[in-house]
N, C-alpha and C positions, 0 to 999 in steps of 0.2 A: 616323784610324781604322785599325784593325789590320785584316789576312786575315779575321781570327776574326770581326768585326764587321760587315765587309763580310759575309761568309757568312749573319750572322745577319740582318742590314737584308734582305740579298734572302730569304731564307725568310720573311721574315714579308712580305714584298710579293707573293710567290708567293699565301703564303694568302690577303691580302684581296685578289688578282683574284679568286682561286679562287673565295670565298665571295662575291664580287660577282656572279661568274658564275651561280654558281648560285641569286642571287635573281633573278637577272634572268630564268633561264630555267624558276623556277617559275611569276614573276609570267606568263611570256609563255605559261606551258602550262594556269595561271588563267584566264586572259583569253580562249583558244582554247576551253577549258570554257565558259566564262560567255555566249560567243556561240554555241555551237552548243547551250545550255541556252534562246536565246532564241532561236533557229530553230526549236527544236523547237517552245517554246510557241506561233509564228507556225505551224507547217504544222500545229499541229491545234486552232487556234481562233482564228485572226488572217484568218478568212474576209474579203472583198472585198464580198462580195454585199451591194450596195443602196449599199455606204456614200456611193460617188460622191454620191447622192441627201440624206446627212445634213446637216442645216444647223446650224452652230456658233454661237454666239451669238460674237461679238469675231472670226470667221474672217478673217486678214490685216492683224491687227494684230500687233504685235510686243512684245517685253516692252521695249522700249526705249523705246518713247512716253514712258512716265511713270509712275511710282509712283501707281498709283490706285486708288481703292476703284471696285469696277465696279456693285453696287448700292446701293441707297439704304436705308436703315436698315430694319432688324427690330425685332423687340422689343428694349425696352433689357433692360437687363441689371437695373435696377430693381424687373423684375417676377417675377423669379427668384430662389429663394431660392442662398445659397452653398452649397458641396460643406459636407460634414461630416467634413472630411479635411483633412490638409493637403497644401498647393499647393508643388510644387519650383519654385525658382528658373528661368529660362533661363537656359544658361551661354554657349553658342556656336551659330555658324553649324552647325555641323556635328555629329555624335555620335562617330564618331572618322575615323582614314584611310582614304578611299577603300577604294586597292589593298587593307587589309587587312577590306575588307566585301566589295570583290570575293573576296579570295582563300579568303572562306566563303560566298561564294555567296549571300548578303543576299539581293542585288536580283530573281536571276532566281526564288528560293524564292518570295519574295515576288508577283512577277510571277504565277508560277504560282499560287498559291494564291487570288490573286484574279481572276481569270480575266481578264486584259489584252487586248485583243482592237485589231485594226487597224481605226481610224473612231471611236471613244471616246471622249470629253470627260471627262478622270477634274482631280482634284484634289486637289495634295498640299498638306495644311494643316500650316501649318509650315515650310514648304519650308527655310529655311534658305537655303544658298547653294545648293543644286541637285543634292544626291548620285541623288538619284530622277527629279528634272527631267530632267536628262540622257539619262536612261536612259530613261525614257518615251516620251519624244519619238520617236525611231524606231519605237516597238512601234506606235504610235497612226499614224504617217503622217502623210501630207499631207491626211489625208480628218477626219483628229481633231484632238485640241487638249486640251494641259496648261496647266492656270493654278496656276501657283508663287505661294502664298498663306502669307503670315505678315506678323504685327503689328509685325516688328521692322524700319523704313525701312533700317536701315544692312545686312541681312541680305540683303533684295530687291536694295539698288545691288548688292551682289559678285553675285546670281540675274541681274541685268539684264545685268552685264558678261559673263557669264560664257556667255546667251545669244546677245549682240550675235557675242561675237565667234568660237561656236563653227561659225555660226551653228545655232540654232533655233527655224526659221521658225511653228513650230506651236504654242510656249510663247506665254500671258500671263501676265504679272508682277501681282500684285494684292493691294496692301493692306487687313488686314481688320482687325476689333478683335478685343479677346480673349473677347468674347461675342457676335459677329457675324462669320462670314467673309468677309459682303458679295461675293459672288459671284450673279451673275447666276440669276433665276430657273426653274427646271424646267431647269438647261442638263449636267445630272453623272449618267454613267454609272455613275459612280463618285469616290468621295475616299478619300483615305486620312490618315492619324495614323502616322509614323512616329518612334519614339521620344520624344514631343512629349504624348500624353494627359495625364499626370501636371501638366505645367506650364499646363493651362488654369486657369484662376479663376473661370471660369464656365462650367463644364461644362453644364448646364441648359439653359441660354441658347445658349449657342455648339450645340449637338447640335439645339435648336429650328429655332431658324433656319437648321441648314446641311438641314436635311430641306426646306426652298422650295426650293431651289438642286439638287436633286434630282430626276431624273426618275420616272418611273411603276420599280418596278422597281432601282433605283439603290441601290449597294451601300456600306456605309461601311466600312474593313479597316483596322484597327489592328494594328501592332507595338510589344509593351512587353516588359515583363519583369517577374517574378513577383518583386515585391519591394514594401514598404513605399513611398506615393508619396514621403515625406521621402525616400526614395532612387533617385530617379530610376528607379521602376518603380510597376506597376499592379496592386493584386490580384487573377484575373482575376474572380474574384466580385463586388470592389467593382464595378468596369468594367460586370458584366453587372447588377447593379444600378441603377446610374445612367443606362445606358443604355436598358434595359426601362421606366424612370421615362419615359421621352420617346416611349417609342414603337416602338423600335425593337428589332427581331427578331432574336435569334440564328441564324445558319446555322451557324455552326459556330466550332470553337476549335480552331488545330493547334498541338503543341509542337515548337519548332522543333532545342533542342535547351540545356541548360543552364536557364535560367528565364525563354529567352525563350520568346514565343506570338505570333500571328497569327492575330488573331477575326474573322473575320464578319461583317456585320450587313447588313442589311434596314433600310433606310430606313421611317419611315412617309410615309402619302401626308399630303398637306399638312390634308387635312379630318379626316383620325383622328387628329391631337396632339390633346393636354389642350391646355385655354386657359393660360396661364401660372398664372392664378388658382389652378386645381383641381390644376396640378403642386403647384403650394408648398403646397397643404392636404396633399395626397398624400405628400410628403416629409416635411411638419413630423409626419404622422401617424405615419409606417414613411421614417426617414432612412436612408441609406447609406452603413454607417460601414466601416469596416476592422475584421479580426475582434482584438483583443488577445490 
């Protein structure tokens, strides 16, 4: 190789440190953001008070026990009519790269907007491999408890591994069905649906049965995007449709930016659901379709 070559090799290595450098010291001005975004939300609503006193249902178990469904069957799915829509595929564990959900600020918006509080029992349906588990798990403490739920066994082993070895002591790991989350009763502060609505198959059924699982008060907070569900997103109209069908109340609907949303809800209490029965009259009368 010639001077000239040599000169040009080192300029172009000059620039990818350079350009190295500077992702690294976005990601790390990201990240300095994204916890002092989740301080904030701990010093003005991650109160202490009483929580010592909270009792968890599964408290000191580990998500490494075992892939298991924690409660015993709900209604089948049987008795529930199907959406009037179509259902997306699951693709992967995850919806894309971490770093670049942190470096928009995904988790803590999200955090925020559903009021995450320290002592909690919330539940991510879906979980995937844990982008939200993770993160949970500190806001909630030692005094709360996330259970990483999805149908998909090979999905939970990387959630389980991922617990075992970060560790996080306050996750359960928990297999449910795609019309039953099978989670323990009256035990959720909260659950959440993140990117993941669109691909249920039995919305009806799956939103019945996660209302037991439910406390008095207990909030469901979905993240989708204002799109066709063939396209991996949720109309939010369809969404408030199907979900008013079961019971459940809108609080609110925030846009987050682009065509995504972050909705609200209000669980019902377990004696105000329709019987399955008077759902599916209800639906086959006034269905929930997407507008064409």
């Amino acid at each position: 190789m010639n001077s000239l070559g040599f000169e040009v090799s080192a300029r172009r290595a000059t620039t990818r440190c350079a350009t190295t450098r500077r992702a690294t010291t976005r990601r790390a001005t990201t990240r300095l953001a994204l916890l002092a975004t989740l301080s904030a939300i701990c010093a003005s609503g991650c109160s202490t008070a009483g929580a010592d006193s909270v009792s968890h249902p599964l408290r000191g178990r580990s998500a490494q026990d075992s892939l298991m469904r924690l409660a015993p069957p709900g209604a089948p799915a049987s008795a529930f009519p199907a959406p009037s829509r179509p259902v997306a595929d699951i693709v992967a564990p995850r919806w894309t790269a971490e770093d670049d959900r942190d470096d928009v600020g995904e988790f803590a918006r999200v955090a925020r907007i559903a009021g995450v509080r320290r002592g909690q029992a919330i539940a991510d349906i879906g979980a995937g491999d844990g982008y939200y588990v993770a993160r949970l798990s500190p806001l909630v403490g030692p005094t709360g408890r996330v259970f990483g739920q999805d149908i998909m066994p090979s999905y939970l082993a990387l959630l389980a591994r991922r617990v075992r070895t970060t560790p996080l002591e306050n996750v359960t790991v928990a297999l449910g069905d795609s019309h039953d989350p099978r989670l323990p009763a009256a035990a959720l502060d909260l659950a959440i649906m993140i990117h993941m609505y669109h691909e249920i198959d039995q919305p009806f059924a799956l939103l019945w049965n996660l209302a037991t699982s439910m406390k008095p008060g207990g909030r469901l907070v979905i993240l989708d995007l204002e799109r066709p569900t063939f396209g991996h997103g949720t109309p939010i109209a369809l969404l408030r449709c199907e979900l008013r069908a079961v019971g459940y109340r809108e609080r609110g609907v925030t846009r987050t930016g682009g065509e995504e949303y972050v909705a609200v809800f209000d669980a019902p209490a377990v004696a105000d659901r329709l019987s399955p029965a008077a759902l599916s009259m209800q639906l086959a009368a006034a269905p929930c379709q997407m507008a064409r």
